[in-house]
C-alpha positions as CSV (number, residue, x, y, z in Angstrom):
1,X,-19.1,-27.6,-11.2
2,X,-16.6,-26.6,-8.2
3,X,-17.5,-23.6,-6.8
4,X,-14.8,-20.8,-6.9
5,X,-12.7,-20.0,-3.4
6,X,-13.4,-16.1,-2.7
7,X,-10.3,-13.9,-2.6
8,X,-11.1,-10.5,-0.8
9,X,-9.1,-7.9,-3.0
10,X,-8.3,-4.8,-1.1
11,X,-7.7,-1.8,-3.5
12,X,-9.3,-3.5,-6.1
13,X,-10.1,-0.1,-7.8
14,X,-6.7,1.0,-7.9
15,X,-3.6,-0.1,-9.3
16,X,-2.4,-3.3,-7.5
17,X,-5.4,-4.7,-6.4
18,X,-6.9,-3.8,-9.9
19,X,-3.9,-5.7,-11.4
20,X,-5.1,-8.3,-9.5
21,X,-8.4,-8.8,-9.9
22,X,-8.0,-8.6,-13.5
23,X,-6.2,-11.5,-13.5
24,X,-8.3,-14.0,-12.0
25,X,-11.3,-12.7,-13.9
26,X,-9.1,-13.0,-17.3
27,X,-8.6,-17.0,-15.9
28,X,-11.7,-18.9,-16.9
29,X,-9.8,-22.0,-15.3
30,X,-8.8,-20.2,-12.4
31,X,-10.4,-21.8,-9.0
32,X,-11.1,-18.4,-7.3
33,X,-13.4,-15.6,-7.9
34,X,-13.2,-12.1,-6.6
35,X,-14.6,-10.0,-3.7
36,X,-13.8,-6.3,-4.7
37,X,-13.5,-4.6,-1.3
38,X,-14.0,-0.4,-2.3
39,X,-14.9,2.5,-0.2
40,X,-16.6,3.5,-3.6
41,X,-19.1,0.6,-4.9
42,X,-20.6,3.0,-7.5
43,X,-17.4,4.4,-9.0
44,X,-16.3,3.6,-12.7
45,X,-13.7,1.0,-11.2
46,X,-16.1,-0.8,-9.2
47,X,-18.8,-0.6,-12.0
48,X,-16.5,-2.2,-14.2
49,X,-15.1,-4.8,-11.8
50,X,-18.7,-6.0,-11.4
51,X,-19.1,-6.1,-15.4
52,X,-16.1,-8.4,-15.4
53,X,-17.7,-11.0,-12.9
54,X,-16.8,-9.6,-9.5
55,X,-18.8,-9.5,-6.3
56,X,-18.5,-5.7,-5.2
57,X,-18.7,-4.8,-1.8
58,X,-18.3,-1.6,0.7
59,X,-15.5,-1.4,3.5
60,X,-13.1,0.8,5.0
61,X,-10.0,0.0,6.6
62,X,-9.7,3.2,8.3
63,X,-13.0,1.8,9.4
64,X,-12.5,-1.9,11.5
65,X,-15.9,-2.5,11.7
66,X,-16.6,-2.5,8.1
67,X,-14.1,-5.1,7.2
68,X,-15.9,-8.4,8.6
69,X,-18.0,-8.5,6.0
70,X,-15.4,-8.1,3.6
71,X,-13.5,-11.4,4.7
72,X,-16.4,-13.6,5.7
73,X,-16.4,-17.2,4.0
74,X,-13.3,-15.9,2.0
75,X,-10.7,-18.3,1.5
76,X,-7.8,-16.0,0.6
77,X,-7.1,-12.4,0.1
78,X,-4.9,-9.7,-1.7
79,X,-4.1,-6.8,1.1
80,X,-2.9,-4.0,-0.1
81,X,-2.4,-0.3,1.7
82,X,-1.9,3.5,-0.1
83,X,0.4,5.3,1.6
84,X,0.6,7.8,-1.1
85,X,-3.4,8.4,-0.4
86,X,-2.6,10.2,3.2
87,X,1.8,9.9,3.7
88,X,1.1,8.8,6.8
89,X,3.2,6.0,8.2
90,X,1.5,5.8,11.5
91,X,-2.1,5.6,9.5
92,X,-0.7,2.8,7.3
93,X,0.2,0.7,9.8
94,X,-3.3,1.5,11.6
95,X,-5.0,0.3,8.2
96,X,-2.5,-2.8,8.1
97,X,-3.2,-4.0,11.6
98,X,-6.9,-3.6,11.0
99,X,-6.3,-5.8,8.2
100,X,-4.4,-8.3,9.8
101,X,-7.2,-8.8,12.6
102,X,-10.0,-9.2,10.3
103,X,-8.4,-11.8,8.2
104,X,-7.1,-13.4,11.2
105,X,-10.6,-13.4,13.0
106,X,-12.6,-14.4,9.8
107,X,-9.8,-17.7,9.5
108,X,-8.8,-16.6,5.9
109,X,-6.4,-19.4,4.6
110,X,-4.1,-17.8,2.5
111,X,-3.2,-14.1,2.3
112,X,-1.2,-12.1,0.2
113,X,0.2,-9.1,2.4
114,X,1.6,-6.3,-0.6
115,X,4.7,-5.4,1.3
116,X,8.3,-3.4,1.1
117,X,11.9,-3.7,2.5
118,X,12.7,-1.8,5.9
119,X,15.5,0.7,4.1
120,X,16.9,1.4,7.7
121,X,18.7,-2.2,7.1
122,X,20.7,-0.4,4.4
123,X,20.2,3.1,5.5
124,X,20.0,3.7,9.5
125,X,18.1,6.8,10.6
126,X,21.4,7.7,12.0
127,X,23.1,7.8,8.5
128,X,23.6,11.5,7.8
129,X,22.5,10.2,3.6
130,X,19.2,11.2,4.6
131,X,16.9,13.2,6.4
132,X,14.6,10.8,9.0
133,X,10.7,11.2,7.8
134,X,7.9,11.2,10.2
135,X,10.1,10.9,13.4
136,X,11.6,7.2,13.2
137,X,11.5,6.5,9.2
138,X,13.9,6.6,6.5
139,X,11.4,5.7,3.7
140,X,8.0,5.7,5.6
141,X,6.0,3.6,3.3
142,X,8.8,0.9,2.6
143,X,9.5,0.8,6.5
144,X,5.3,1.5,7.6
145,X,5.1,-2.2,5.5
146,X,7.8,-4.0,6.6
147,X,6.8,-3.0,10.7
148,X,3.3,-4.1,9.6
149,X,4.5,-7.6,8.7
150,X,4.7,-8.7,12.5
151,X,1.1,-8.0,12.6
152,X,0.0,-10.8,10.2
153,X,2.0,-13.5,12.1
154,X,0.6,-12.2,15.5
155,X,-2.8,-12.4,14.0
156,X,-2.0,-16.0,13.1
157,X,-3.0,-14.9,9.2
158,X,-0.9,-17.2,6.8
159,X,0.4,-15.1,4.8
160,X,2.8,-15.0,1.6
161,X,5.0,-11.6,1.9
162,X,5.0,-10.0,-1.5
163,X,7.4,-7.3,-1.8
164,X,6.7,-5.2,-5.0
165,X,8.3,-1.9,-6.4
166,X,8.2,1.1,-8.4
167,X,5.3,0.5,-10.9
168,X,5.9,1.3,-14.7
169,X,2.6,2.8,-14.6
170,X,4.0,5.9,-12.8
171,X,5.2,6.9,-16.1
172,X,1.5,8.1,-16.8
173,X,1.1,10.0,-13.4
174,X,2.8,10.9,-10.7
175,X,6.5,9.9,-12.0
176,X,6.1,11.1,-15.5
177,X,8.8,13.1,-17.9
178,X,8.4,16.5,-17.0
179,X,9.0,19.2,-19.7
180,X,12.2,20.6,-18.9
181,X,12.8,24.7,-20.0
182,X,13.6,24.2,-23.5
183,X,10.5,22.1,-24.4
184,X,12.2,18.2,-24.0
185,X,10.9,16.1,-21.9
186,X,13.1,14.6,-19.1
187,X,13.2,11.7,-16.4
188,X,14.3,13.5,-13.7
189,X,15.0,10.9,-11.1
190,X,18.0,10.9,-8.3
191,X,19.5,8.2,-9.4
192,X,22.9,8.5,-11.1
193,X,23.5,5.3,-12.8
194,X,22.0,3.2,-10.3
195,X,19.5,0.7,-12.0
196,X,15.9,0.9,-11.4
197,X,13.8,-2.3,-10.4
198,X,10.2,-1.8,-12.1
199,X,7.3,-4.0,-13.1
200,X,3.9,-3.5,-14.2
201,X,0.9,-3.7,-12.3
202,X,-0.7,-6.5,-14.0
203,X,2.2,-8.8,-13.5
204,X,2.1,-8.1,-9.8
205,X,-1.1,-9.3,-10.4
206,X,-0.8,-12.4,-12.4
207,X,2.3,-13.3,-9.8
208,X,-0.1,-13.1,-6.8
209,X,-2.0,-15.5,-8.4
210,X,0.2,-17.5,-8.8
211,X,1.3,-17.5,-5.5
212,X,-2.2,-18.4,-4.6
213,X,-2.2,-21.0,-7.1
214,X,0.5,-23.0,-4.9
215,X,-1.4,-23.1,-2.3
216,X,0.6,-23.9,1.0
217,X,3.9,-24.3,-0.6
218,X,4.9,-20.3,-0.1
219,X,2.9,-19.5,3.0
220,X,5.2,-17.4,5.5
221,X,7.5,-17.0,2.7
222,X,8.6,-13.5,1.3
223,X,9.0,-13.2,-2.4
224,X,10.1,-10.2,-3.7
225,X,9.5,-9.5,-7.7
226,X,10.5,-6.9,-10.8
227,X,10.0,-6.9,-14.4
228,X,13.1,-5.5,-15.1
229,X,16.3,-3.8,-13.3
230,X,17.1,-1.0,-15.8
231,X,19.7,2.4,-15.5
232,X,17.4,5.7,-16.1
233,X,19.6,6.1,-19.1
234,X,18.3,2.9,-20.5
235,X,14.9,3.8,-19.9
236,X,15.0,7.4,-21.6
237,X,16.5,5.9,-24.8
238,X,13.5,2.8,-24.8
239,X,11.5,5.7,-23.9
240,X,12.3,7.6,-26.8
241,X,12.4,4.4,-29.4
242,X,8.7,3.4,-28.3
243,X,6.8,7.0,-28.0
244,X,9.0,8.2,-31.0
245,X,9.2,11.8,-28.6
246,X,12.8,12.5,-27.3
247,X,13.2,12.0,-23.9
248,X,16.3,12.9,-21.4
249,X,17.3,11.7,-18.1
250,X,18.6,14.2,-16.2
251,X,19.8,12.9,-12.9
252,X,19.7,15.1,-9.9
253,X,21.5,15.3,-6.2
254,X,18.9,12.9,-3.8
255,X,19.3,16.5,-2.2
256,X,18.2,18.7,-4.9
257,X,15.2,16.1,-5.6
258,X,13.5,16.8,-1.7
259,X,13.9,20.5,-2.7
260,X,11.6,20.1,-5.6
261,X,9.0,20.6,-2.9
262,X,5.9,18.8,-4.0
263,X,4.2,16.9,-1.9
264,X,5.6,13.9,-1.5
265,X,9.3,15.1,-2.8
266,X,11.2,14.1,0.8
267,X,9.7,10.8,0.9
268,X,10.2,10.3,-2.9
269,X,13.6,11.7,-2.7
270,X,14.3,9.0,-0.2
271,X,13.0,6.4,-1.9
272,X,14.9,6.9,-5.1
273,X,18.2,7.4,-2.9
274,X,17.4,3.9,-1.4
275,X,16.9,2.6,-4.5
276,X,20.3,4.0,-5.8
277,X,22.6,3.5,-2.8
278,X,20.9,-0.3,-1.8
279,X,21.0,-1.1,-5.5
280,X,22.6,-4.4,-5.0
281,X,20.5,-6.0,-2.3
282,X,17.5,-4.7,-3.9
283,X,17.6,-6.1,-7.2
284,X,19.9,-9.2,-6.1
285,X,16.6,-9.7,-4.3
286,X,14.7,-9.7,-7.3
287,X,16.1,-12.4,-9.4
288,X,13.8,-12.3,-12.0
289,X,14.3,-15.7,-13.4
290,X,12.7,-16.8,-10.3
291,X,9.7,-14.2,-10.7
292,X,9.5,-15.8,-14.7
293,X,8.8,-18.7,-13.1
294,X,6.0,-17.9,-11.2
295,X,4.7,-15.8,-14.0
296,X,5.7,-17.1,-17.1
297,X,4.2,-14.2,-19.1
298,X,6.4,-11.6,-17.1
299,X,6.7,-8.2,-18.9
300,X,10.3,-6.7,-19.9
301,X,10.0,-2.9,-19.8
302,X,10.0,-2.9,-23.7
303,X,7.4,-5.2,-23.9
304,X,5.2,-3.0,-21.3
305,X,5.9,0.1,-23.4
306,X,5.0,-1.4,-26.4
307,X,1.3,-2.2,-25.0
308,X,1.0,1.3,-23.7
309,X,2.8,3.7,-26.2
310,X,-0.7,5.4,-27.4
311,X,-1.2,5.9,-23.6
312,X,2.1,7.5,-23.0
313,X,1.9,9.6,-25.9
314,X,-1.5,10.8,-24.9
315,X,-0.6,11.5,-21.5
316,X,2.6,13.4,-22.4
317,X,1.1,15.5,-25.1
């Protein structure tokens, strides 16, 4: 029997790097096997990771020294950063160069580099659309990423660019309906019509692999994915139909969305207004008959909600 090639999954315990990881441990076929890199070896995650066939093991990439380990003998890995862990640009990038110099000094073959568009292509920081974030940024974690991409062809890593976006799975947390004052829940996004490109975690997952799975063919390349480019509109009514709740979008000014003041709201606010105003380029980007390709079992939105309406349901009630 071949023994497997060891993919190093950063953020295995969360939701990208979870998404995949679960997919080559659903693949009995599949050649590799996974190192599950977690700052938390004995958490639930990471407990169940193991239970599923991974090898877990402790690093830190706010920590340099820890990550050698982490790499050695891999052939590949899946890197991922969290801005929303810290909001710090500058960090990310820290974490992301770390990254880069591990792979590139343990001679990882392949790397996928979880990555976003630099919005200041569309949106300058000199555009008066939008305030400028963390002195120099007009979406920090979009731009943090796409600055960090240099350092992964300066480390010599090869690399596959994989540039994701918003995550249906933010419909259970941090993006979910929120009641408005008469009782009904509401999308409350600033996004006017504007469609919204969306996926689900574990096709990011399965499309990574797959990207693996080519093996040279799409090294330096930059593939950018989505389920599904849907208006909010849309996504209230297949809301609605799949949860059998009523739920509204109510659109707000990119404006009136950073004065929600949570934390997070100017850098979300920013976000969605990229979104919005760069609609276009964004999803022309995404073409997803390309991404149905790599990942033939590609999940529209209504075929996500229908997998997760008890979960909705429960996390809405």
């Amino acid at each position: 029997m071949t023994e497997k090639k060891i993919i190093t999954v950063f953020g295995a315990t969360g939701q990208q790097g979870g998404g995949f990881a679960r997919a080559v441990l659903a693949d009995e076929s599949s050649a590799f096997t996974v190192r599950a890199v977690t700052r938390h070896p004995d958490s639930d995650h990471a407990r169940e990771l193991a239970r599923l066939g991974a090898q877990v093991v402790q690093a830190d990439m706010d920590d340099p020294a820890t990550l050698g380990a982490a790499f050695e003998g891999a052939y590949g890995a899946y890197l991922v950063t969290n801005f929303w862990e810290h909001m710090s640009a500058e960090r990310e990038k820290t974490q992301a160069l770390a990254l880069a110099n591990a792979a590139g000094h343990a001679g990882v073959q392949h790397a996928i580099w979880s990555t976003l568009e630099d919005t200041r292509a569309c949106i300058p920081v000199d555009d008066p659309r939008m305030p400028v974030l963390q002195g120099s940024y007009s979406v920090p974690h979009f731009d943090a990423k796409a600055e960090a991409d240099q350092f992964f062809t300066d480390a010599g890593v090869p690399t596959t660019f994989l540039r994701t976006t918003f995550y249906w799975e933010n419909l259970l947390g941090a993006f979910s309906p929120q009641r408005g004052e008469d009782g009904t829940l509401q999308l409350v996004f600033p996004m006017g019509t504007s469609r919204l490109s969306g996926i689900a975690v574990d096709d990011i997952g399965r499309t990574a692999l797959a990207l693996l799975e080519r093996g040279t063919d799409l090294i330096a390349a930059t593939v950018s994915i989505a389920g599904e480019h849907l208006p909010l509109a849309d996504m209230a009514a297949a809301l609605t139909e799949a949860v059998g709740v009523p739920v509204q979008y109510r659109p707000l000014t990119p404006d009136a969305f950073r004065a929600l003041g949570f934390p997070g709201a100017d850098e979300a606010g920013n976000m969605f207004q990229f979104y919005a105003d760069c609609e276009d380029r964004f999803t022309t980007a995404r073409d997803l008959d390309a991404v149905r390709e790599l990942n033939p079992q590609l999940q529209s939105f209504g075929t996500w909600l229908t997998a997760h309406a008890d979960e909705l349901r429960a996390a809405w009630s």
